[in-house]
mmCIF file as gemmi writes it, N, C-alpha and C atoms, coordinates in Angstrom:
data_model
loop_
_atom_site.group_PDB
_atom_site.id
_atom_site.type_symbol
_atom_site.label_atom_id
_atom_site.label_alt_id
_atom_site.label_comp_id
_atom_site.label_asym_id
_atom_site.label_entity_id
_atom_site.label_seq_id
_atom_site.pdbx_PDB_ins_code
_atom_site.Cartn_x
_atom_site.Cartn_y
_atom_site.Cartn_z
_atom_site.occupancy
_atom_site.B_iso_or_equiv
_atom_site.pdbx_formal_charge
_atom_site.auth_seq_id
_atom_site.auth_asym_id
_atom_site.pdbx_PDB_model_num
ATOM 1 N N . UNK Axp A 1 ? -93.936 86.412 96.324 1 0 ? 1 A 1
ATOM 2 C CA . UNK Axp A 1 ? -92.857 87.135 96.912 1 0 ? 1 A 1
ATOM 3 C C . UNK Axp A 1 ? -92.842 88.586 96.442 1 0 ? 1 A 1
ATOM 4 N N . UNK Axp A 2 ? -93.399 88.97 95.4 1 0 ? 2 A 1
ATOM 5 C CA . UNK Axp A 2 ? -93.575 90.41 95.221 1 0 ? 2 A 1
ATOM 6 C C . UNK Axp A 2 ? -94.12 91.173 95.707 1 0 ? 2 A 1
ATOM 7 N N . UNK Axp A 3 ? -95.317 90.9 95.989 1 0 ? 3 A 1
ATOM 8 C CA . UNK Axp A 3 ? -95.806 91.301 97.333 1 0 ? 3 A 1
ATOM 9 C C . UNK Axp A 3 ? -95.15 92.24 98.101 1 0 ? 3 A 1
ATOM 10 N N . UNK Axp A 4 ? -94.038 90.992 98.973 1 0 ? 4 A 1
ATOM 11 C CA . UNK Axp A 4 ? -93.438 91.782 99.906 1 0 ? 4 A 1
ATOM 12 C C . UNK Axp A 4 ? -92.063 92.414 99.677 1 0 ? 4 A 1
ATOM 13 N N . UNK Axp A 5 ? -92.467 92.832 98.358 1 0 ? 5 A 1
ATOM 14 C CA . UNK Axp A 5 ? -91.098 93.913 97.731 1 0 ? 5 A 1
ATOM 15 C C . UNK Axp A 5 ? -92.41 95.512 97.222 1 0 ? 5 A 1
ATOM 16 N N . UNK Axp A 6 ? -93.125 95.307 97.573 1 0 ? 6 A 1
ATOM 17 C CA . UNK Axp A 6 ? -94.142 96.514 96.74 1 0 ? 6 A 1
ATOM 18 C C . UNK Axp A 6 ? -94.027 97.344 97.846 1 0 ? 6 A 1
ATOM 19 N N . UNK Axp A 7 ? -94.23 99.099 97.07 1 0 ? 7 A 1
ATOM 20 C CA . UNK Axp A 7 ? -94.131 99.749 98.3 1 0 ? 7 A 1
ATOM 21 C C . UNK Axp A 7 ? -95.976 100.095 99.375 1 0 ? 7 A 1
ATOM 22 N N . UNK Axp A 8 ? -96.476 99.307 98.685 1 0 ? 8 A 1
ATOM 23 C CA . UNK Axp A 8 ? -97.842 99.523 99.714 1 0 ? 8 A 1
ATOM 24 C C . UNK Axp A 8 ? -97.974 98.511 100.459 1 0 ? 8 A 1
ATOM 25 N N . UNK Axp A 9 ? -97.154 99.247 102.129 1 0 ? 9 A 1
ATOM 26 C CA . UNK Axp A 9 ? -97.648 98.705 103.506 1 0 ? 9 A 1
ATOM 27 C C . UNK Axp A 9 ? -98.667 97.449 103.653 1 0 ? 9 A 1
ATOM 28 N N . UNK Axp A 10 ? -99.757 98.023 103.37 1 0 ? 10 A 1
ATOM 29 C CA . UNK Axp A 10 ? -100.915 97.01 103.651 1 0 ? 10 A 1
ATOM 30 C C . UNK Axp A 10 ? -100.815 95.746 102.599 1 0 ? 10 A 1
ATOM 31 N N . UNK Axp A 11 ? -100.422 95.59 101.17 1 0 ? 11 A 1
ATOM 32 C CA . UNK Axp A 11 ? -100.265 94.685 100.604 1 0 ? 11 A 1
ATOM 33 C C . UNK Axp A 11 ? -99.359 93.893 101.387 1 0 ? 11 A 1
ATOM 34 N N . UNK Axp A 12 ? -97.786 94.579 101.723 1 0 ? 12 A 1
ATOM 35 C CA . UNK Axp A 12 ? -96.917 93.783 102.67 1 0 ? 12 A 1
ATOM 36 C C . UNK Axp A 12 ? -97.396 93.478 103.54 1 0 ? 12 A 1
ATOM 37 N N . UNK Axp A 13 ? -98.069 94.122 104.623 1 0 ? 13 A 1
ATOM 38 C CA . UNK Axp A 13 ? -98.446 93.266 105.55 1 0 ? 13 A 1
ATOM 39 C C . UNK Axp A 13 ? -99.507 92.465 105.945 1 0 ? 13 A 1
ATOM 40 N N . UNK Axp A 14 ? -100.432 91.848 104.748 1 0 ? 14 A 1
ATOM 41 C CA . UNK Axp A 14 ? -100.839 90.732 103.879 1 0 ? 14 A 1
ATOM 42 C C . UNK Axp A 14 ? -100.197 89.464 103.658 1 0 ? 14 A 1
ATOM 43 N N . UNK Axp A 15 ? -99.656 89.827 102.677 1 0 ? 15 A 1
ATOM 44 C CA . UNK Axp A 15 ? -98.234 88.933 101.916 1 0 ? 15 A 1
ATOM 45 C C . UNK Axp A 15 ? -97.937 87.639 103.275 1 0 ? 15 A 1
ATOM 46 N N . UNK Axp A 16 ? -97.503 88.997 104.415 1 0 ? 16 A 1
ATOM 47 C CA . UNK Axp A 16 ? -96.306 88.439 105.492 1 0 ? 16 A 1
ATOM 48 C C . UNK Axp A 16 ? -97.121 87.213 106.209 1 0 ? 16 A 1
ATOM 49 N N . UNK Axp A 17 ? -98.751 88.05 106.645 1 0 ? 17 A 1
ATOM 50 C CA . UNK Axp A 17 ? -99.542 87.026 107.309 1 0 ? 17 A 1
ATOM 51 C C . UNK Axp A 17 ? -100.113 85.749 106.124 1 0 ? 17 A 1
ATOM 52 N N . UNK Axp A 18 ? -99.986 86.326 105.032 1 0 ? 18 A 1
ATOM 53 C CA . UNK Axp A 18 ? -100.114 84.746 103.888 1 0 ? 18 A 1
ATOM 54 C C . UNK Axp A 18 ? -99.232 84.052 104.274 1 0 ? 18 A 1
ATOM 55 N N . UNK Axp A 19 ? -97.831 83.919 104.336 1 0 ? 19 A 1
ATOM 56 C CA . UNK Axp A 19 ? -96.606 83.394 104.512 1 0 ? 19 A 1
ATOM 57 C C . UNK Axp A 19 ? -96.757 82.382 105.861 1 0 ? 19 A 1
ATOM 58 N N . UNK Axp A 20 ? -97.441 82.857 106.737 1 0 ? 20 A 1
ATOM 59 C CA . UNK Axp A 20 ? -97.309 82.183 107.933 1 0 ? 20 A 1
ATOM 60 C C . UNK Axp A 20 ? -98.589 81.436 107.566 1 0 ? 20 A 1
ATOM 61 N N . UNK Axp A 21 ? -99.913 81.815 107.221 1 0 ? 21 A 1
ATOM 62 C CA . UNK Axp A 21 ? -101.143 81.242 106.863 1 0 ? 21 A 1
ATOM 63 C C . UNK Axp A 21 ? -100.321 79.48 105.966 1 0 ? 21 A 1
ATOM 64 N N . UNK Axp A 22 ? -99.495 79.891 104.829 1 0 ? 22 A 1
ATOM 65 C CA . UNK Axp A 22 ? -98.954 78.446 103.828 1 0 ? 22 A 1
ATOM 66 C C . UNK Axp A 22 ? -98.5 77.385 104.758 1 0 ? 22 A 1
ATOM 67 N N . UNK Axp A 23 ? -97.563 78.084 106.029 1 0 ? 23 A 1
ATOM 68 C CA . UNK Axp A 23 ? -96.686 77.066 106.649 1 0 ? 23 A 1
ATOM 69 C C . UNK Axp A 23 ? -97.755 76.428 107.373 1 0 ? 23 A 1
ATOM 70 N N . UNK Axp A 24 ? -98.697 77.281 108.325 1 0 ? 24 A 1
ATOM 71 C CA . UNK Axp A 24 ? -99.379 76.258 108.95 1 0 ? 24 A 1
ATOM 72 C C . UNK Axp A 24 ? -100.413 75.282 108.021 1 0 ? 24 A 1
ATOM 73 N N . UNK Axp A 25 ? -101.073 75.437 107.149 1 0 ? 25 A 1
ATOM 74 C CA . UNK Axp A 25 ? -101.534 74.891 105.936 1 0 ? 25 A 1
ATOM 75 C C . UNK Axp A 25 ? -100.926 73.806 105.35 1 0 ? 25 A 1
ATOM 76 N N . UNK Axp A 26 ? -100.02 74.351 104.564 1 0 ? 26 A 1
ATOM 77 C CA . UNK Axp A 26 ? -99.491 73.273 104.012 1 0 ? 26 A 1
ATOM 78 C C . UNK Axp A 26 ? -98.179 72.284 104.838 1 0 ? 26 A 1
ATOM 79 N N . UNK Axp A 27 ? -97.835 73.072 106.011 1 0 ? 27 A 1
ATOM 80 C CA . UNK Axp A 27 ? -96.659 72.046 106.463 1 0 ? 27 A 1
ATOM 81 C C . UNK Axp A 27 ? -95.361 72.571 105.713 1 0 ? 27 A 1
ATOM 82 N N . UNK Axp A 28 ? -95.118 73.392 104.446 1 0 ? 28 A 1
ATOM 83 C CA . UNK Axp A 28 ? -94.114 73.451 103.837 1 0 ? 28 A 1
ATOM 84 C C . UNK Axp A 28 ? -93.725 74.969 103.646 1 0 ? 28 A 1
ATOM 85 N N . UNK Axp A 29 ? -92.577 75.436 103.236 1 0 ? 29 A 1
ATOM 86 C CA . UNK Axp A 29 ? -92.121 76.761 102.508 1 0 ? 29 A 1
ATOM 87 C C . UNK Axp A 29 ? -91.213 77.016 101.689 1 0 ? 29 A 1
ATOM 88 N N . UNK Axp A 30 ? -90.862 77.431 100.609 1 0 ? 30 A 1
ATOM 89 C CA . UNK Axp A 30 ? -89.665 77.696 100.889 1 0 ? 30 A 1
ATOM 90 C C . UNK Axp A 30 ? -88.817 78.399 101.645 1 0 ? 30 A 1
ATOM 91 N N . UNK Axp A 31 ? -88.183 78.021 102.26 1 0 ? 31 A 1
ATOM 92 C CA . UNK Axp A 31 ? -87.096 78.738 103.177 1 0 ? 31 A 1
ATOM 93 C C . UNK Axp A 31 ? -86.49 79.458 103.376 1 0 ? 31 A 1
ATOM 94 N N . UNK Axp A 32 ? -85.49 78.951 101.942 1 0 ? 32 A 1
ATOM 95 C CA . UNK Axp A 32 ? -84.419 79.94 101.704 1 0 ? 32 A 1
ATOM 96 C C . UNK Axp A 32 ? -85.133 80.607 100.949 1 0 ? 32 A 1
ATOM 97 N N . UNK Axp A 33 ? -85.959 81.144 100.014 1 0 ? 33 A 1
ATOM 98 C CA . UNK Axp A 33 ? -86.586 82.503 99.018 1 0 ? 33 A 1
ATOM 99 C C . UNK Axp A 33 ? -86.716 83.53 100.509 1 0 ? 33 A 1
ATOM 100 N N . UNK Axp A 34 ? -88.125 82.795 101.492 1 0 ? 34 A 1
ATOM 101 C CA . UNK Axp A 34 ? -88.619 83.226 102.457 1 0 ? 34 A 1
ATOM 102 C C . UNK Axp A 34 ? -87.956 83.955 103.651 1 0 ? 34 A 1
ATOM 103 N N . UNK Axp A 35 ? -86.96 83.011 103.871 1 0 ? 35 A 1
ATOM 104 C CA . UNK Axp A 35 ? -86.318 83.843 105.237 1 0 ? 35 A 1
ATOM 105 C C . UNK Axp A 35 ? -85.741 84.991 105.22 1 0 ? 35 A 1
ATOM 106 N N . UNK Axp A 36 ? -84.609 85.452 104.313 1 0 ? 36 A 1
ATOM 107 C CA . UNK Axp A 36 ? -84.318 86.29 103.783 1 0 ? 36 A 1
ATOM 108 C C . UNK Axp A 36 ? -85.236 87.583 103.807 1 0 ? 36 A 1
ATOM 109 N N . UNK Axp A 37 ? -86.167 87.385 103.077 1 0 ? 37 A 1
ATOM 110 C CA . UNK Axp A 37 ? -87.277 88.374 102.961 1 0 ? 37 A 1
ATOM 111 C C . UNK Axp A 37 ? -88.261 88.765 104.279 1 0 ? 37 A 1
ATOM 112 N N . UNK Axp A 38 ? -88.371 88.101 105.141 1 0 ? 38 A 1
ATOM 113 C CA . UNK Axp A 38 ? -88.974 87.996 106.652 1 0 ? 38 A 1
ATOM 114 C C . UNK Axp A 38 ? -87.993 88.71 107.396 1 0 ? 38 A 1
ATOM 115 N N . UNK Axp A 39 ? -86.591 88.714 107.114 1 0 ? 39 A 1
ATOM 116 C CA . UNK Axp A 39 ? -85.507 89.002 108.512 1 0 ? 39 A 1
ATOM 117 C C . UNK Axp A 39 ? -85.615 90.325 107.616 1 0 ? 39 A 1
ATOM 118 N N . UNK Axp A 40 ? -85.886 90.67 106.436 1 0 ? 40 A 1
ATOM 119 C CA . UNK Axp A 40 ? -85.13 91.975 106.063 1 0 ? 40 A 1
ATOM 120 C C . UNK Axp A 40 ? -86.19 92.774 106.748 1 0 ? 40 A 1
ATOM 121 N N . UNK Axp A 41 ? -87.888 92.272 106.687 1 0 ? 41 A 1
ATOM 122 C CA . UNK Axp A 41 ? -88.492 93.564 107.468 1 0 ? 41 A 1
ATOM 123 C C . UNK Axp A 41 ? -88.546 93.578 108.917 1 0 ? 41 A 1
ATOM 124 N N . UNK Axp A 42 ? -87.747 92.593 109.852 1 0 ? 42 A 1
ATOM 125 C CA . UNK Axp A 42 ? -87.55 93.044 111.099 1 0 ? 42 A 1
ATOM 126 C C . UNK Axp A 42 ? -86.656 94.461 111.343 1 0 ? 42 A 1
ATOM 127 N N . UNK Axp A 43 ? -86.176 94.793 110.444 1 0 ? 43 A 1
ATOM 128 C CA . UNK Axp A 43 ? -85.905 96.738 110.571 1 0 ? 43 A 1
ATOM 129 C C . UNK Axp A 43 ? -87.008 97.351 110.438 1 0 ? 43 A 1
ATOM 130 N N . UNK Axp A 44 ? -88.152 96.787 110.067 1 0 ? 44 A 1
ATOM 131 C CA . UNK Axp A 44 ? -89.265 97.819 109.161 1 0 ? 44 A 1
ATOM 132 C C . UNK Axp A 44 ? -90.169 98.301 110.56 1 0 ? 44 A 1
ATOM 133 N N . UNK Axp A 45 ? -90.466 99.512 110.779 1 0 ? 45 A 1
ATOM 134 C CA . UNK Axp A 45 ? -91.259 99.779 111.945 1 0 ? 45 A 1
ATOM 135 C C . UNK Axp A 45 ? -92.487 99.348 112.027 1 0 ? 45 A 1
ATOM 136 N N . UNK Axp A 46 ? -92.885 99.536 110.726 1 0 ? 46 A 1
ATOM 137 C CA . UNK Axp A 46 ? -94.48 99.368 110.566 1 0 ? 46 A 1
ATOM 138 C C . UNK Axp A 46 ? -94.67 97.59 110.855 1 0 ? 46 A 1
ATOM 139 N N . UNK Axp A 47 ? -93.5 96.923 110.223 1 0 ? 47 A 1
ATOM 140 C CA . UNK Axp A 47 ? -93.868 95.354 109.515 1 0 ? 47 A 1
ATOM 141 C C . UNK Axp A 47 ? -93.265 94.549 110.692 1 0 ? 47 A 1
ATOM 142 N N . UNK Axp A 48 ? -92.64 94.66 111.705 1 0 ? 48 A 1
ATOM 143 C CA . UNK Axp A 48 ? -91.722 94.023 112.397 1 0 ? 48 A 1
ATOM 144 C C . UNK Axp A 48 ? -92.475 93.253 113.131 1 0 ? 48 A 1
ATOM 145 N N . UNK Axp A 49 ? -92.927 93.35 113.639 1 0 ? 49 A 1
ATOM 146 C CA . UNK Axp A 49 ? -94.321 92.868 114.273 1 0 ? 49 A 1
ATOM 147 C C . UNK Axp A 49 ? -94.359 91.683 113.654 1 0 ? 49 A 1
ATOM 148 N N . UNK Axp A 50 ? -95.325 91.883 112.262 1 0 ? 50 A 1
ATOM 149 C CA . UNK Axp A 50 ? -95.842 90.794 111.374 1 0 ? 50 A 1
ATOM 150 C C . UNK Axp A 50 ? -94.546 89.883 110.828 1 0 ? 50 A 1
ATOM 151 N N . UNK Axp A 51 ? -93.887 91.018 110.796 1 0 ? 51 A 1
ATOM 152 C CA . UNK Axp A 51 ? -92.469 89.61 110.38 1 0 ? 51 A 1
ATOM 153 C C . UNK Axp A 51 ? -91.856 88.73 111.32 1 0 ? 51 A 1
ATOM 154 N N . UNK Axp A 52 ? -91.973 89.366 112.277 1 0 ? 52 A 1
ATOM 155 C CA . UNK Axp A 52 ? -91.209 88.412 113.68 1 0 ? 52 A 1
ATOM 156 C C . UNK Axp A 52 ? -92.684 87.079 113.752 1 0 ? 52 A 1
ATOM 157 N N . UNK Axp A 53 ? -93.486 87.529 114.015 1 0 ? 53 A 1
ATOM 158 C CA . UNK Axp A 53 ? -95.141 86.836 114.108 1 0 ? 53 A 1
ATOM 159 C C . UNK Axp A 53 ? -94.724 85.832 113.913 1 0 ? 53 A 1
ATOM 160 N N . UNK Axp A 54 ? -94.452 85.84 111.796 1 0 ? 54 A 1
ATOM 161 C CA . UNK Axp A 54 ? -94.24 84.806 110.598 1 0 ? 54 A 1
ATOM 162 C C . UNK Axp A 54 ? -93 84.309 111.058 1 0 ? 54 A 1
ATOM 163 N N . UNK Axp A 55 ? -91.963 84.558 111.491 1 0 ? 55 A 1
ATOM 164 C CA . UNK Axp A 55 ? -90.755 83.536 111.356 1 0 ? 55 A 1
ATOM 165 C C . UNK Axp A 55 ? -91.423 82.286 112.237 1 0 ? 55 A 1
ATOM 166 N N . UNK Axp A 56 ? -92.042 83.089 113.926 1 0 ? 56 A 1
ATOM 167 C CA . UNK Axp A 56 ? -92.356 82.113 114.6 1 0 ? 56 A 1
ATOM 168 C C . UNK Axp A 56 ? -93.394 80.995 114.06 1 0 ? 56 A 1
ATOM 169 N N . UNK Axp A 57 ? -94.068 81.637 113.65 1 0 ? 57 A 1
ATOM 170 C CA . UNK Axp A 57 ? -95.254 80.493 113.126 1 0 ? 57 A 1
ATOM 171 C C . UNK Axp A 57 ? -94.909 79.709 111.834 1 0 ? 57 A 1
ATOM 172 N N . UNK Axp A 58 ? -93.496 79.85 110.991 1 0 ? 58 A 1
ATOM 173 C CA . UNK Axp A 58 ? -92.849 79.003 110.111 1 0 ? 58 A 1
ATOM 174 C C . UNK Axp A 58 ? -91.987 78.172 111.221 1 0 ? 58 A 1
ATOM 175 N N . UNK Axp A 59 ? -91.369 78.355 111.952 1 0 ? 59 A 1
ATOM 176 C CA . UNK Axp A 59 ? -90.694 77.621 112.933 1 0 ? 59 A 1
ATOM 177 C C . UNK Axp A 59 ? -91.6 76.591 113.83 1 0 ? 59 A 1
ATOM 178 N N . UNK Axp A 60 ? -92.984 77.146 114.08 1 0 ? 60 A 1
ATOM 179 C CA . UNK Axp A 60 ? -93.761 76.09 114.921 1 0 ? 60 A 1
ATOM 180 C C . UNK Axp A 60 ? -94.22 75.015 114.135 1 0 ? 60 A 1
ATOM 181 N N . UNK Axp A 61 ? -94.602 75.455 112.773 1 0 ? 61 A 1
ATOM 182 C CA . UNK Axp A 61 ? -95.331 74.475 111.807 1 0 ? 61 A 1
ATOM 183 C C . UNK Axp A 61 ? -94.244 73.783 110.611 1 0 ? 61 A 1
ATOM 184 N N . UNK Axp A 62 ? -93.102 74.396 110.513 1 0 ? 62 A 1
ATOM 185 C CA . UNK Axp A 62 ? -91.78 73.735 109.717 1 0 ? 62 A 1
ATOM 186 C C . UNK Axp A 62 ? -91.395 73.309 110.206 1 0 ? 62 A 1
ATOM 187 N N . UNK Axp A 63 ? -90.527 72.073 110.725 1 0 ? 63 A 1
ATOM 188 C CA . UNK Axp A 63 ? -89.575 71.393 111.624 1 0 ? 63 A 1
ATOM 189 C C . UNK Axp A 63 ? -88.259 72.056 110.972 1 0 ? 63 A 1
ATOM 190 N N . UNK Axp A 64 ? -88.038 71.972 109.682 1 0 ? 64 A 1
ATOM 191 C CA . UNK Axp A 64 ? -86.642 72.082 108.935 1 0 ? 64 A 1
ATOM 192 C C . UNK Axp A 64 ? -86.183 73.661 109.314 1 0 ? 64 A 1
ATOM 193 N N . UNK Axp A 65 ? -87.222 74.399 109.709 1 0 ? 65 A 1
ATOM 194 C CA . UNK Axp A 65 ? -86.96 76.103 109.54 1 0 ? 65 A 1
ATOM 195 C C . UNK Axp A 65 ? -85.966 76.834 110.678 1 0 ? 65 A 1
């Protein structure tokens, strides 16, 4: 999760596509750490993209999400 608190772009938008890479992988996330941190960069110009991406692809591969 630090990651996607650092201020270099490209690490974040890494991080974000790891995040979606775990759910389809493992089936699991945490949620609540995760969601939080996903909705905050749908303001982000650069990241919004990759964050919207990740909610969907935690929602296709999480049932609980």
């Amino acid at each position: 999760m630090e990651f996607l608190k650092t201020g270099d772009i490209q690490i974040k938008a890494v991080a974000i596509l790891c995040l979606g890479h775990i759910a389809r992988i493992h089936r699991t996330i945490d949620w609540p750490l995760v969601k939080p941190l996903l909705i905050s960069l749908l303001d982000d110009d650069k990241l919004s993209g990759s964050a919207s991406d990740t909610l969907d692809d935690i929602a296709i591969f999480i049932a609980d999400s």
